[in-house]
C-alpha positions as a Python dict, from the first residue, in 0.01 Angstrom:
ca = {
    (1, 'X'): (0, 0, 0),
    (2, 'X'): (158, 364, 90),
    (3, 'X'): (511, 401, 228),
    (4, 'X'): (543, 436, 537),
    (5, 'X'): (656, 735, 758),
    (6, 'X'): (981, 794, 919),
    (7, 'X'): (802, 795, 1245),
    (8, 'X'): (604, 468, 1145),
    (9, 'X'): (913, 336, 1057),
    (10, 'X'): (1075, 427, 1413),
    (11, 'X'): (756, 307, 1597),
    (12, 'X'): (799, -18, 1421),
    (13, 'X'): (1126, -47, 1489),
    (14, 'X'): (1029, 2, 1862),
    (15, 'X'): (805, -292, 1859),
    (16, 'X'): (1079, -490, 1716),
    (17, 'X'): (1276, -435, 1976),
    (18, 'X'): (1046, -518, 2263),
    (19, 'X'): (977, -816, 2057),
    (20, 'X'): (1312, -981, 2206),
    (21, 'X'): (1387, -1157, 1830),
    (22, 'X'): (1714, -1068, 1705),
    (23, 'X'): (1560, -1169, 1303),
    (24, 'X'): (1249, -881, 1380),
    (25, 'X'): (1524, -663, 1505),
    (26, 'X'): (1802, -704, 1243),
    (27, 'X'): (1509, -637, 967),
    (28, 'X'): (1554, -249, 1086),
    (29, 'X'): (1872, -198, 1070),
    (30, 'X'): (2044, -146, 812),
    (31, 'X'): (2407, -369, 762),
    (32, 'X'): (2620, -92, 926),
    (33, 'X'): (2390, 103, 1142),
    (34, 'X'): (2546, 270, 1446),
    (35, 'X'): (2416, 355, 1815),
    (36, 'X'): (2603, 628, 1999),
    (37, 'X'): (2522, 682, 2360),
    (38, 'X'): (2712, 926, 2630),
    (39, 'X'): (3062, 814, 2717),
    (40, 'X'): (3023, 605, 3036),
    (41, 'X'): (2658, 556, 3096),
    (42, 'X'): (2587, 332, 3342),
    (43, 'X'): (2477, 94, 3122),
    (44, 'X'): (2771, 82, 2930),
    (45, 'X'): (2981, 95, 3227),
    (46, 'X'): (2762, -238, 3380),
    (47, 'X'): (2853, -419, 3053),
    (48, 'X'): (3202, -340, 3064),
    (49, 'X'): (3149, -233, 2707),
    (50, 'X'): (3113, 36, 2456),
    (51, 'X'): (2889, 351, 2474),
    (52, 'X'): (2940, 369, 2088),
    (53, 'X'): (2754, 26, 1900),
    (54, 'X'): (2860, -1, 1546),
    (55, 'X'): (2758, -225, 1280),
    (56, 'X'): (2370, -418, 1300),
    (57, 'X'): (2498, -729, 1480),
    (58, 'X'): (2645, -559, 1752),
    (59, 'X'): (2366, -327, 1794),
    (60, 'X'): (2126, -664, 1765),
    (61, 'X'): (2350, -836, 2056),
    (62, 'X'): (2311, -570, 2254),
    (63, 'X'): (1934, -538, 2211),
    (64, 'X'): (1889, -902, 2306),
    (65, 'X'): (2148, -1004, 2489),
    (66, 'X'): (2316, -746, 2726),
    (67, 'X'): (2032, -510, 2743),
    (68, 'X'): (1803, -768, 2922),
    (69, 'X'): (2112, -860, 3136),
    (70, 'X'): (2129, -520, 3287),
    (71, 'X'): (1750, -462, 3313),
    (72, 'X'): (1576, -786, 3400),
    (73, 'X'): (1255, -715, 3476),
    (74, 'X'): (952, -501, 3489),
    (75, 'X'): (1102, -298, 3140),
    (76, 'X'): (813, -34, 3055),
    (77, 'X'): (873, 249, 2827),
    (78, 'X'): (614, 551, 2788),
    (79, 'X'): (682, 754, 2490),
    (80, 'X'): (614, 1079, 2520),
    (81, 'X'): (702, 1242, 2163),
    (82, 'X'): (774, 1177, 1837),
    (83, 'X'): (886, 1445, 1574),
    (84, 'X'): (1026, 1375, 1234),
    (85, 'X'): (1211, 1576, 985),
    (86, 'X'): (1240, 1379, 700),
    (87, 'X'): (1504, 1096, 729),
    (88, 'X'): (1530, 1176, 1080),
    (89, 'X'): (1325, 1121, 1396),
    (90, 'X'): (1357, 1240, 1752),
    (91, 'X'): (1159, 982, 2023),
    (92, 'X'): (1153, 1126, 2408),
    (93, 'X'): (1025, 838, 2635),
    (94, 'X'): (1060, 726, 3027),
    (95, 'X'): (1201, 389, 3062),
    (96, 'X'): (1145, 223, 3387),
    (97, 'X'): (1292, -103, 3481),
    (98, 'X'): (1415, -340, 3777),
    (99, 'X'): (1817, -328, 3739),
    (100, 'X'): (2027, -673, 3781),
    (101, 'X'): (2138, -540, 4153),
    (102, 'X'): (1746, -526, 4227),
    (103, 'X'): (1739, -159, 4226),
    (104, 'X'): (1486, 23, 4077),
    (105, 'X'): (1569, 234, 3732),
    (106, 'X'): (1332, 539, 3586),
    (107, 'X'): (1485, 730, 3377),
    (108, 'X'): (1419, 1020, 3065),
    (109, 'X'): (1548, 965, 2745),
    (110, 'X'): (1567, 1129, 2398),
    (111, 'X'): (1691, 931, 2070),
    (112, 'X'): (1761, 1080, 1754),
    (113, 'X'): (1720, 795, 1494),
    (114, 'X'): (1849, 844, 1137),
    (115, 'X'): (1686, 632, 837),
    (116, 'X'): (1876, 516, 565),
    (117, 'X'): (1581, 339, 259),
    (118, 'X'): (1349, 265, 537),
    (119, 'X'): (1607, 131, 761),
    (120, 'X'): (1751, 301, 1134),
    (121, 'X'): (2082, 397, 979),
    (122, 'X'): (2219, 575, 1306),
    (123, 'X'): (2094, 604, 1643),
    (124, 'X'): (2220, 879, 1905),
    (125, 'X'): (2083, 804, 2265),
    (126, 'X'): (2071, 1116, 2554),
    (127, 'X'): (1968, 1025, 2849),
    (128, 'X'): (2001, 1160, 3238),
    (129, 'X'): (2365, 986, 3264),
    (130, 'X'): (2393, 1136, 3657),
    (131, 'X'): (2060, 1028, 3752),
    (132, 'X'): (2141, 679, 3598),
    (133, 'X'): (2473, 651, 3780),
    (134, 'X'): (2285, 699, 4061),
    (135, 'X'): (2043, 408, 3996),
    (136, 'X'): (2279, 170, 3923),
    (137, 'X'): (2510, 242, 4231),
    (138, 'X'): (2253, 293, 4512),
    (139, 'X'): (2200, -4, 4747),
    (140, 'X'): (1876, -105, 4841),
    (141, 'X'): (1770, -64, 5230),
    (142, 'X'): (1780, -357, 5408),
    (143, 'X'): (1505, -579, 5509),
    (144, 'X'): (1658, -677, 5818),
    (145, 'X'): (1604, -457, 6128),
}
């Protein structure tokens, strides 16, 4: 059996994390992996919580238990690239989801994932942080005349 690629490895990693399992998940990471994302996303913001995710059980808690608490439905992610560079890959994808207020949330994103012996070692998140604001603060129209 041949080792696999970085970008296997990321693309793996990826279907760990849809899987919802925080045992599939933690298997990526390795013991004090890190996720950095801009300084008051909205996500962050909804959660009250950290833009900066550091060791693998925080990072698995998130995954599993606050990120599905923010977007609850209808998750869909379309990758559109991924380039690797030895140890380190760079995934740009659209992420579309139903947001806990009901709104609807599309949004670009690019992640720079560093391995560390096959594991995600750090993670650095960029996404549209304005047009995500925007998401999670509009109010839907009303149904009502």
């Amino acid at each position: 059996m041949s080792t696999p690629t970085s970008t296997e490895i990321v693309q793996h990693a990826w279907q760990e994390f849809a899987s919802g399992d925080p045992g599939r998940i933690t298997a990526v990471f390795t013991s004090d992996a890190e996720w950095l994302a801009p300084p008051r996303n909205a996500t962050a913001r909804a959660l009250d919580g950290s833009h900066h995710l550091i060791g693998r059980d925080r990072i698995v808690h998130f995954l599993t238990v606050e990120f599905p608490s923010i977007f609850v439905a209808d998750r869909k992610i379309d990758f559109t690239a991924f380039t690797a560079a030895g140890a380190t890959v760079v995934v740009e994808e659209r992420m579309r989801a139903t947001l806990m207020n009901g709104n609807h949330y599309d949004n670009d994103y690019c992640f720079i994932f560093e391995l560390r012996n096959g594991l995600i070692h750090r993670v650095r998140e960029y996404m549209d942080t304005r047009r995500g604001e925007e998401q999670f603060a509009a109010t839907q129209p009303s149904s009502t005349p």
